[in-house]
C-alpha positions in Angstrom: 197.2 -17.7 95.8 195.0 -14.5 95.2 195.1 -11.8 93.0 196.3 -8.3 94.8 196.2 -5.2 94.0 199.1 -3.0 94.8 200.2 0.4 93.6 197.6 -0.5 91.0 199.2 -3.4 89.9 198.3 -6.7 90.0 200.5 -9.1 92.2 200.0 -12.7 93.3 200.3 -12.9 96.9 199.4 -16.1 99.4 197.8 -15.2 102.7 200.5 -14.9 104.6 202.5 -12.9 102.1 199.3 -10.4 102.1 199.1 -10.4 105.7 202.9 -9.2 106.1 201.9 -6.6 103.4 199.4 -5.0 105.6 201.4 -5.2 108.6 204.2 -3.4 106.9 201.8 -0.8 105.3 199.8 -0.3 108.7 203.5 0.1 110.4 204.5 3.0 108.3 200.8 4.5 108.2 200.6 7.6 110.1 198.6 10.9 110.0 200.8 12.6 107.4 201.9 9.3 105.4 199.9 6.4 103.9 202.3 3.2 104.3 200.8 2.2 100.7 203.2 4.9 99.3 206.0 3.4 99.8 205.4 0.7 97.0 204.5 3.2 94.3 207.1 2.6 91.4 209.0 -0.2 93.2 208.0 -2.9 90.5 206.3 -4.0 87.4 204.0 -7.3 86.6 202.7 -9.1 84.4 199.0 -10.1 84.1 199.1 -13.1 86.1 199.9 -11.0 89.2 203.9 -12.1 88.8 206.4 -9.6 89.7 208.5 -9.8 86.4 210.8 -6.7 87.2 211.8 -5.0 90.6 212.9 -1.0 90.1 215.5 0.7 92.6 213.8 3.9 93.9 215.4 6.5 92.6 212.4 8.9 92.3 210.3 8.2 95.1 211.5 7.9 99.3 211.0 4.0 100.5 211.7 1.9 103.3 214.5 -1.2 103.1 211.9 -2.8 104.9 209.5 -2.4 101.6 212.2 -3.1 99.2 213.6 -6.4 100.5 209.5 -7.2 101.2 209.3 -6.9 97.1 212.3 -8.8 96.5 211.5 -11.8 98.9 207.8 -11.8 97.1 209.6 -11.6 93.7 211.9 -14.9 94.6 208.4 -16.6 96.4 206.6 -16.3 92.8 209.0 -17.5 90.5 210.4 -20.6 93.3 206.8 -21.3 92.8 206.2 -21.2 89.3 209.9 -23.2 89.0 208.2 -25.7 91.4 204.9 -26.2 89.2 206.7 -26.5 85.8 208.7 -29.2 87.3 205.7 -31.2 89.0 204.1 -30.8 85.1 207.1 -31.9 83.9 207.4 -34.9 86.3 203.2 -35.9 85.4 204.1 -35.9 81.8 207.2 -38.1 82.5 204.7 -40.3 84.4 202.3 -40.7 82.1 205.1 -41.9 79.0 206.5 -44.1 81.5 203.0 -46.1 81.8 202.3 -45.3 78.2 205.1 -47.4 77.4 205.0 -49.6 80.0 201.7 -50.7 78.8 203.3 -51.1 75.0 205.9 -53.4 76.8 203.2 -55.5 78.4 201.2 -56.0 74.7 204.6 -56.8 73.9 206.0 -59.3 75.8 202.1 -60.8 75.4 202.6 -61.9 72.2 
């Protein structure tokens, strides 16, 4: 994952997510309208690029299309991060297990 930047926020997007991004802003972009507007105020994040709180748009005009983009990108990031903390979770399991599989062997040595 990389390190975005949108409506001056950091976000955490993969390839493919960035790609749709820019094929959603390019969709919308017209003479008159940047598509890049249509994110402003649509979500906060935190540092590492994770969205941590989506915002209804009450203040600014938006597209569905952007809306349920930010919400699918929201559920993506944190699936993810569920997915690492149980593959940590699992390598620490992994490493007891031959921790004391190797106190058994001294063990049943003796």
């Amino acid at each position: 994952m990389t390190i975005r930047i949108i409506d001056n926020k950091k976000i955490d997007l993969t390839d493919d997510e960035n790609e749709m991004y820019q094929k959603i802003v390019k969709s919308y972009t017209t003479i008159n309208m940047d598509g890049k507007d249509l994110f402003t105020d649509l979500f906060y994040s935190d540092d590492r690029g994770i969205i941590v709180f989506l915002k209804p748009p009450s203040v600014r005009r938006t597209s569905f299309e952007v809306f349920l983009f930010l919400m699918s990108i929201f559920q993506h990031q944190h699936t993810r991060l569920m997915y690492e903390q149980v593959e940590d979770i699992c390598a620490q399991m992994k490493a007891k297990m031959n921790e004391i599989d190797e106190k058994l062997k001294k063990i049943s040595s003796i």
